[in-house]
PDB file as gemmi writes it, atoms N, CA and C in Angstrom:
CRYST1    1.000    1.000    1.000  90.00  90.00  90.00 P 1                      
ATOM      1  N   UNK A   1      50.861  33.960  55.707  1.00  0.00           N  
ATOM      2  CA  UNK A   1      49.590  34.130  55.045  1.00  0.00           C  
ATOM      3  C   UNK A   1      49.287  32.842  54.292  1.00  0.00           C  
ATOM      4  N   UNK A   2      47.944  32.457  54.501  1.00  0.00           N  
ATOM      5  CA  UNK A   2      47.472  31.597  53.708  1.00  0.00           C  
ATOM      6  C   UNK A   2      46.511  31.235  52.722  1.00  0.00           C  
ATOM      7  N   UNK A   3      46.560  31.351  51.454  1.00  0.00           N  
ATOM      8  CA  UNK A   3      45.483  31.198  50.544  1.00  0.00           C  
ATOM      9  C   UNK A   3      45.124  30.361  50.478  1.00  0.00           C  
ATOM     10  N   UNK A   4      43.798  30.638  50.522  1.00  0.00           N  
ATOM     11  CA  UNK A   4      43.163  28.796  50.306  1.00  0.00           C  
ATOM     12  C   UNK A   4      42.315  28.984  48.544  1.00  0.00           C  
ATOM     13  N   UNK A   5      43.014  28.119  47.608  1.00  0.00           N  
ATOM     14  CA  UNK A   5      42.378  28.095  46.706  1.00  0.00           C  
ATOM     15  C   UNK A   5      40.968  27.347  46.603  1.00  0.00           C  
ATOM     16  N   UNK A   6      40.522  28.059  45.491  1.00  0.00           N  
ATOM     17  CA  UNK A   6      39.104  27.840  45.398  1.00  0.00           C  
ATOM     18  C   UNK A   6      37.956  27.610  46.324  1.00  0.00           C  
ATOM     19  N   UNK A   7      38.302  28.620  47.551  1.00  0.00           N  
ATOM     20  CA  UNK A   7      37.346  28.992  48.658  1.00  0.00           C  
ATOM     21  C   UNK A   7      36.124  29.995  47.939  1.00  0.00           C  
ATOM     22  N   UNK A   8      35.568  29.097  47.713  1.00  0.00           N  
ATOM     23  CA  UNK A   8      33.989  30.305  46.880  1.00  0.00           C  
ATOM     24  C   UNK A   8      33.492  30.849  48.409  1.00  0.00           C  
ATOM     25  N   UNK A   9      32.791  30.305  48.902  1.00  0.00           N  
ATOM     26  CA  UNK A   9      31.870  30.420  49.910  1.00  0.00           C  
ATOM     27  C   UNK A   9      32.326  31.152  51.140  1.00  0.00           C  
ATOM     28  N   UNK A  10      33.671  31.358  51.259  1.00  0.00           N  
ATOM     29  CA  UNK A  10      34.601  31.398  52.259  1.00  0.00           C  
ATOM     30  C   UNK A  10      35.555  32.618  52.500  1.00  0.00           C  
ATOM     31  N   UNK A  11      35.729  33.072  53.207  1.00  0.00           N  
ATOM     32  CA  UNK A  11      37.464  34.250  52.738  1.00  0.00           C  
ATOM     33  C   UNK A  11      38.625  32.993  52.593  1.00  0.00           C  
ATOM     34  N   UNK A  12      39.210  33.511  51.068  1.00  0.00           N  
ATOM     35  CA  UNK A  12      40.748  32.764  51.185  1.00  0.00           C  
ATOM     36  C   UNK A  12      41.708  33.470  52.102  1.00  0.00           C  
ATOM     37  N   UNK A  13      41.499  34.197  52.973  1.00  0.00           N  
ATOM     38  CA  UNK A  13      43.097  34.670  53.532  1.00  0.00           C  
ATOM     39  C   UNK A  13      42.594  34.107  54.878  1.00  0.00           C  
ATOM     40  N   UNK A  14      43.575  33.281  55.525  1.00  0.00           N  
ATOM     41  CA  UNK A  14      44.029  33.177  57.095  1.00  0.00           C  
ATOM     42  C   UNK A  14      45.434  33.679  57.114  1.00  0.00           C  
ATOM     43  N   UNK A  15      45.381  34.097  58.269  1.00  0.00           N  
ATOM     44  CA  UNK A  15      46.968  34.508  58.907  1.00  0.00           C  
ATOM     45  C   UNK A  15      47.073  33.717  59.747  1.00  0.00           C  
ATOM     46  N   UNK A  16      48.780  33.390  59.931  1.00  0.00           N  
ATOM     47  CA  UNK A  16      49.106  32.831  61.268  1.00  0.00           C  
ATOM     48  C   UNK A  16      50.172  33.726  62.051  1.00  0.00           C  
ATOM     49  N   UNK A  17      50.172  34.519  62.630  1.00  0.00           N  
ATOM     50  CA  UNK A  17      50.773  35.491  62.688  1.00  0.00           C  
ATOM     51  C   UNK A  17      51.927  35.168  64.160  1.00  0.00           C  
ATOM     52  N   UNK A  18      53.051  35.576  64.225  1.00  0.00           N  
ATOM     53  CA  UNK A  18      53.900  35.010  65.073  1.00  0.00           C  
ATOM     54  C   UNK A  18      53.697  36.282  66.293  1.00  0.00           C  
ATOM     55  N   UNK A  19      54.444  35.791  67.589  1.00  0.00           N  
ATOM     56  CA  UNK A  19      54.153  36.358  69.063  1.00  0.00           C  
ATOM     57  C   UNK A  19      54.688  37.968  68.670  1.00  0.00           C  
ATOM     58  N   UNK A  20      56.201  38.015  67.816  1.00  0.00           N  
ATOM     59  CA  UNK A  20      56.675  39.499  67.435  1.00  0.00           C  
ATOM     60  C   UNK A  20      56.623  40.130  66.576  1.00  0.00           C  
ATOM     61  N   UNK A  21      55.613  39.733  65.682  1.00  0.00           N  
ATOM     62  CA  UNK A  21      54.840  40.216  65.044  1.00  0.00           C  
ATOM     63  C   UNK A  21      53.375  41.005  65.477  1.00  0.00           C  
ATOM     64  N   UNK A  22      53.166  40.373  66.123  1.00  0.00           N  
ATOM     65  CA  UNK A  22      51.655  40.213  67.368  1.00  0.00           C  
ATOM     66  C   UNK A  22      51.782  41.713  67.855  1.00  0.00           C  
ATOM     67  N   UNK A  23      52.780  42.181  68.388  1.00  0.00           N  
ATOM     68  CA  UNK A  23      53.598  42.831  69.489  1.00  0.00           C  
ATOM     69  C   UNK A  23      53.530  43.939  68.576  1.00  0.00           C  
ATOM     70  N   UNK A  24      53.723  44.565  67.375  1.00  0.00           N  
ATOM     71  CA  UNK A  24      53.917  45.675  66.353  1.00  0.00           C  
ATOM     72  C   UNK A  24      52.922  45.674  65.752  1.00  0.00           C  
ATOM     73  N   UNK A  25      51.912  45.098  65.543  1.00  0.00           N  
ATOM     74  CA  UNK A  25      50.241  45.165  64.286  1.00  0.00           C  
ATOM     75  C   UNK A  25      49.900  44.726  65.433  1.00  0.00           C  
ATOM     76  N   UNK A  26      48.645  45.475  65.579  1.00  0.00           N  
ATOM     77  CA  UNK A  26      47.495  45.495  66.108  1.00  0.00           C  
ATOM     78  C   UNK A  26      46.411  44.335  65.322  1.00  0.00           C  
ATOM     79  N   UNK A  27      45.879  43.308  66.131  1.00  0.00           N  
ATOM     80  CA  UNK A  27      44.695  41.948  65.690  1.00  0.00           C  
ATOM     81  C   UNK A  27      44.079  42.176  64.677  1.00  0.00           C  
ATOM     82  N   UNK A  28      43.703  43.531  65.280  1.00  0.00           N  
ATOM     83  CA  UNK A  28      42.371  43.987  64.168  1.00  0.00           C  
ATOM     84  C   UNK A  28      42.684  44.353  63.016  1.00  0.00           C  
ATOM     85  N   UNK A  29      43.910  44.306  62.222  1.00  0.00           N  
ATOM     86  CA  UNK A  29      44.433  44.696  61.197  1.00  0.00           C  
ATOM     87  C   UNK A  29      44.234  43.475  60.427  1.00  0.00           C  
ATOM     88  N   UNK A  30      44.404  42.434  60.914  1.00  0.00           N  
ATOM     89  CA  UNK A  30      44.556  41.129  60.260  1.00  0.00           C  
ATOM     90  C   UNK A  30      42.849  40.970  59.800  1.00  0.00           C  
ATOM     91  N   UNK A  31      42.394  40.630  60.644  1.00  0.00           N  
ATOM     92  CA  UNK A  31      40.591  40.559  60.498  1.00  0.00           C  
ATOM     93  C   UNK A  31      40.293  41.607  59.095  1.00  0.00           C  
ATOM     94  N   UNK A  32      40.723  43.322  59.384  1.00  0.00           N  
ATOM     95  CA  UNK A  32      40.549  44.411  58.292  1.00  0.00           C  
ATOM     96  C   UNK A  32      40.787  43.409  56.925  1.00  0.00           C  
ATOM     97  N   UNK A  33      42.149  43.276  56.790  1.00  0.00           N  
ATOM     98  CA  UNK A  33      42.605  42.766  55.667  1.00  0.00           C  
ATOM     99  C   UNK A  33      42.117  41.910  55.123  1.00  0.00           C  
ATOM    100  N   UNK A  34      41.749  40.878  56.056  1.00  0.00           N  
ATOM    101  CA  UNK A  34      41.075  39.625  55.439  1.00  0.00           C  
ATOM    102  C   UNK A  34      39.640  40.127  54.784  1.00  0.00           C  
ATOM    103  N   UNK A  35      38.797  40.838  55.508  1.00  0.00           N  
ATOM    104  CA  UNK A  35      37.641  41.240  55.443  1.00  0.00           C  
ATOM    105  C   UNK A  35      37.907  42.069  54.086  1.00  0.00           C  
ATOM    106  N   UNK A  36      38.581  42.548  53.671  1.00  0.00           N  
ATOM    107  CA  UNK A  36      38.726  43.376  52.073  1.00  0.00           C  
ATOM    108  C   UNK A  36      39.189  42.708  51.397  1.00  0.00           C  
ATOM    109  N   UNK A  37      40.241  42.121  51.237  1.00  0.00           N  
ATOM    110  CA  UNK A  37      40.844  41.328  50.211  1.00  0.00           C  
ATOM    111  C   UNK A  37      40.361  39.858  50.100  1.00  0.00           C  
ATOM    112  N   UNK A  38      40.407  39.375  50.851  1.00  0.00           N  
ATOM    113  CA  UNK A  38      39.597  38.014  50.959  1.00  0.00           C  
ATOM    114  C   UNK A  38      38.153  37.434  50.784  1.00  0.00           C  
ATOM    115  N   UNK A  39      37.593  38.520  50.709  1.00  0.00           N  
ATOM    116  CA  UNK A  39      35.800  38.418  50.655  1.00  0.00           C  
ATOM    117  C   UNK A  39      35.625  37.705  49.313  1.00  0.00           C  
ATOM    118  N   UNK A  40      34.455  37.260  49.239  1.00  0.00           N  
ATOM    119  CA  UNK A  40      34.121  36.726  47.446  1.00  0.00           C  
ATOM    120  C   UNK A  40      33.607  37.617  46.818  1.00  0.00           C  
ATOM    121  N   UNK A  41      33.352  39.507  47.193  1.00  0.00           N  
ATOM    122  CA  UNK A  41      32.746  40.138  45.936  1.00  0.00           C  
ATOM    123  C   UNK A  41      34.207  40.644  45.678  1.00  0.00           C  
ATOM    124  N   UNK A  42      35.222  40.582  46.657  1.00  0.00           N  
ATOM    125  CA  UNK A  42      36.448  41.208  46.299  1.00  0.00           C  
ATOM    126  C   UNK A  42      36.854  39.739  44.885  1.00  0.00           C  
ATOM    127  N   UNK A  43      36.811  39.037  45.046  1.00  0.00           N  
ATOM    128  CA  UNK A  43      37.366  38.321  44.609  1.00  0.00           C  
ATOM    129  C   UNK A  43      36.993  37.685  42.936  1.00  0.00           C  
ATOM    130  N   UNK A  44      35.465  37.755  43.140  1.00  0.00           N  
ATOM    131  CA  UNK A  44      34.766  38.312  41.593  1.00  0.00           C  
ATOM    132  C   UNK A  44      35.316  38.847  41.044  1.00  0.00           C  
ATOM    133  N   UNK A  45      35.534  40.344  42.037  1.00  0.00           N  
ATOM    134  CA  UNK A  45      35.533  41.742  40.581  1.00  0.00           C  
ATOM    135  C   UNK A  45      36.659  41.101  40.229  1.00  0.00           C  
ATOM    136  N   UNK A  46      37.871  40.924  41.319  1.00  0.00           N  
ATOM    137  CA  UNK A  46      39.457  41.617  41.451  1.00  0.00           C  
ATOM    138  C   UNK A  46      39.915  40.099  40.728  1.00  0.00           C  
ATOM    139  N   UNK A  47      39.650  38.952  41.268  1.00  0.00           N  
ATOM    140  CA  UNK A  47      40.581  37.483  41.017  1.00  0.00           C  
ATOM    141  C   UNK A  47      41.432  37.381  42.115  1.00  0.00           C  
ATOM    142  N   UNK A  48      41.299  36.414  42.069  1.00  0.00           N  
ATOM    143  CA  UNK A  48      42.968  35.557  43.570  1.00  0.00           C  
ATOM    144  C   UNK A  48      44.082  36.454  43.297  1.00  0.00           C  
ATOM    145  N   UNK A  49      44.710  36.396  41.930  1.00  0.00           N  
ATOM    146  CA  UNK A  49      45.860  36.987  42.046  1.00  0.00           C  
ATOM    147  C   UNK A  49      46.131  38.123  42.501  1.00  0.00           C  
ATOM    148  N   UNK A  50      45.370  39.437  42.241  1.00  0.00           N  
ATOM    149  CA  UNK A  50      44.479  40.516  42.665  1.00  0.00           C  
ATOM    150  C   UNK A  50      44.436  40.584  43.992  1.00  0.00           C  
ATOM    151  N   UNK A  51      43.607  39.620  44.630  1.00  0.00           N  
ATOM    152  CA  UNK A  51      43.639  39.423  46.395  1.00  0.00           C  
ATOM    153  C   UNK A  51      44.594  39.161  46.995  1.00  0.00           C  
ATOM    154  N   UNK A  52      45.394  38.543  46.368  1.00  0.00           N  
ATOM    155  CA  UNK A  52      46.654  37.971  47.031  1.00  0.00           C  
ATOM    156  C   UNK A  52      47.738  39.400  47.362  1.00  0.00           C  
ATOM    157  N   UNK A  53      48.183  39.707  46.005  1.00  0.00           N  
ATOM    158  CA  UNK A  53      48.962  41.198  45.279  1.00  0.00           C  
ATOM    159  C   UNK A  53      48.762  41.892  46.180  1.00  0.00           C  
ATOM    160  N   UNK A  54      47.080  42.342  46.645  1.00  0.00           N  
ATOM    161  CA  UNK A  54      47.036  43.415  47.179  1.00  0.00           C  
ATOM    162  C   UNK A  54      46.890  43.162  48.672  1.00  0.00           C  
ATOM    163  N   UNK A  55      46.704  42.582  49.528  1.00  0.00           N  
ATOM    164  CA  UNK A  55      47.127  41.834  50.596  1.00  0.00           C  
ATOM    165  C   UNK A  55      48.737  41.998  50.835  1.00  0.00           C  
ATOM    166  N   UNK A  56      49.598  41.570  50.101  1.00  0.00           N  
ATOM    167  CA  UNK A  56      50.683  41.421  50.542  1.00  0.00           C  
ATOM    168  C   UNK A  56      51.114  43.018  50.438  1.00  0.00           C  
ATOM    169  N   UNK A  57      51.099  44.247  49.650  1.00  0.00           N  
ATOM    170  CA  UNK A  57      51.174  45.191  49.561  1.00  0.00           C  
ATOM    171  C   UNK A  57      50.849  45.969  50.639  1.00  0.00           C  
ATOM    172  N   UNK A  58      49.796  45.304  51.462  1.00  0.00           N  
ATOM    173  CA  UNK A  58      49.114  46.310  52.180  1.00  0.00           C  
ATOM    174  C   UNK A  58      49.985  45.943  53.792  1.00  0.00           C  
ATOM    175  N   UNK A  59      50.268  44.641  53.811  1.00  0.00           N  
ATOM    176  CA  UNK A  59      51.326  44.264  54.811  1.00  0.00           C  
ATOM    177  C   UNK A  59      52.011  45.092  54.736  1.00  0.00           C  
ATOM    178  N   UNK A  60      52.839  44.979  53.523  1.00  0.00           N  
ATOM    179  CA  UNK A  60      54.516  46.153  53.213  1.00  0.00           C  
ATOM    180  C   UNK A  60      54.071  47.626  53.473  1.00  0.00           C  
ATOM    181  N   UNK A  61      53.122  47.920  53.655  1.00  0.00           N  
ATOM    182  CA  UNK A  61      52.706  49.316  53.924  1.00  0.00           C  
ATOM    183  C   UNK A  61      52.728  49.650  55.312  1.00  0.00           C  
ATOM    184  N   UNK A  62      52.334  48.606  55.726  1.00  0.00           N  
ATOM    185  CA  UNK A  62      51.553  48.659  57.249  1.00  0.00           C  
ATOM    186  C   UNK A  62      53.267  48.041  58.142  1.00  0.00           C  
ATOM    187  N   UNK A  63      54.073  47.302  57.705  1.00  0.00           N  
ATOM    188  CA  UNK A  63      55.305  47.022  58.185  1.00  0.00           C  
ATOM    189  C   UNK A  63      56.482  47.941  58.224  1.00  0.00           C  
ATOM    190  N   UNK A  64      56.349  49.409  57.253  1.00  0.00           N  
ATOM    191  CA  UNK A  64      57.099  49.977  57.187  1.00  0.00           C  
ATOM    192  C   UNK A  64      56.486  51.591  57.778  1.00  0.00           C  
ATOM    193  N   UNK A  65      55.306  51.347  58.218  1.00  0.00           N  
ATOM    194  CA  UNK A  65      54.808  52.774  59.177  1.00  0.00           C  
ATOM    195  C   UNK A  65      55.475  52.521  60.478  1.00  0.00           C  
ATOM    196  N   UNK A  66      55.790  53.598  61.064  1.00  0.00           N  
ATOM    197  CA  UNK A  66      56.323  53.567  62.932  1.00  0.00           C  
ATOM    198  C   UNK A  66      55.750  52.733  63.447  1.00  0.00           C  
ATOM    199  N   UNK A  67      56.197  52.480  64.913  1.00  0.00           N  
ATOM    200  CA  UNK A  67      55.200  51.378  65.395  1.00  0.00           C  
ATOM    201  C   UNK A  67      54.641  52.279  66.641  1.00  0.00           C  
ATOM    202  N   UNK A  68      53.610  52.346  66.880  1.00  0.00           N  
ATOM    203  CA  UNK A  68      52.695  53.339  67.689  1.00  0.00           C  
ATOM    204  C   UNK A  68      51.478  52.931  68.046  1.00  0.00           C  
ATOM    205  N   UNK A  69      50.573  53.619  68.334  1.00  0.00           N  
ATOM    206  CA  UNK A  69      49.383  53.290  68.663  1.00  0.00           C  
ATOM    207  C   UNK A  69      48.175  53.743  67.776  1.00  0.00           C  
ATOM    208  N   UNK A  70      48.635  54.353  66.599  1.00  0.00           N  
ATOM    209  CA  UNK A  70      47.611  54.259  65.398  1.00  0.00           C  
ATOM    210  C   UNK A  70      48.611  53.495  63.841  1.00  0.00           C  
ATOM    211  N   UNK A  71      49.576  52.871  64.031  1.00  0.00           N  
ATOM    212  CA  UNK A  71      50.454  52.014  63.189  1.00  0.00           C  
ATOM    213  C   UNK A  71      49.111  51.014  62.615  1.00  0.00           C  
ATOM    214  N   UNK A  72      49.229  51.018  61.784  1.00  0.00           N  
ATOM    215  CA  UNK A  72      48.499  49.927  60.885  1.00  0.00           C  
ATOM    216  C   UNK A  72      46.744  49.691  61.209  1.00  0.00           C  
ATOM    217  N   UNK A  73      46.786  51.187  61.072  1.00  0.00           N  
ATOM    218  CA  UNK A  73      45.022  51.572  61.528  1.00  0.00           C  
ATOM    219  C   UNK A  73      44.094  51.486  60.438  1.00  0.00           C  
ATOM    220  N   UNK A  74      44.799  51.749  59.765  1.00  0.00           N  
ATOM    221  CA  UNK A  74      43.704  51.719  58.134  1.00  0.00           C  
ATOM    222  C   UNK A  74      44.253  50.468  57.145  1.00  0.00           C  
ATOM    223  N   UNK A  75      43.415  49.897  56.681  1.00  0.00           N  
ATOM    224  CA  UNK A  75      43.984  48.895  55.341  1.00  0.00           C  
ATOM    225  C   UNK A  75      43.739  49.745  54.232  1.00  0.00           C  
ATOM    226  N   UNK A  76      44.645  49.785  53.162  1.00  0.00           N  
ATOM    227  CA  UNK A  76      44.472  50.394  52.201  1.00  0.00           C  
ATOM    228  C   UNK A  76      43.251  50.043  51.512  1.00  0.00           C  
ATOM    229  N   UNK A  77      42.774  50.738  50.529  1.00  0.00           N  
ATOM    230  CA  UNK A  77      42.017  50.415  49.816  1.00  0.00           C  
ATOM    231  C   UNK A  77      42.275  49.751  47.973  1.00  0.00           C  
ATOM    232  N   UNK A  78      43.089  50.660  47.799  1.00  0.00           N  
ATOM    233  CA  UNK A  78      43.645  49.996  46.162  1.00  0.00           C  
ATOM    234  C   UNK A  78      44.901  50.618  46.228  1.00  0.00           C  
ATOM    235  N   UNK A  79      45.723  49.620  45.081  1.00  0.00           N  
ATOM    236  CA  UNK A  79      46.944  49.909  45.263  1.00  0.00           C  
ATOM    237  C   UNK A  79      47.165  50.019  43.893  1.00  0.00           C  
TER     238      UNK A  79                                                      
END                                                                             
């Protein structure tokens, strides 16, 4: 994961996500995540640290469900 500080205009989260990793989370999880935690109204209310925190939380959530075909279907919302 990568934060990019002081991205106003921008989402701070990119992923670079590896091939066996790829293989257990589903794409669209990554995009989800970024798209909530990374946005700039998320980032107003909440702050970087906030975005960051809850980002990585939502990984550890989504890494420790089965691995299946609805595994890491929802991004949390608050933690």
């Amino acid at each position: 994961m990568v934060a990019r500080d002081g991205a106003v205009k921008s989402n701070i989260l990119n992923f670079n996500i590896g091939a066996t990793v790829d293989l257990d989370i589903p794409r669209s999880f990554w995009s989800r995540l970024a798209g909530k935690y990374g946005n700039i109204f998320y980032l107003k209310e909440k702050g970087e640290d906030a975005s960051i925190e809850a980002t990585v939380k939502a990984i550890s959530t989504c890494l420790r469900e089965p691995v299946g075909p609805y595994n890491c279907s929802q991004v949390s919302f608050e933690f």
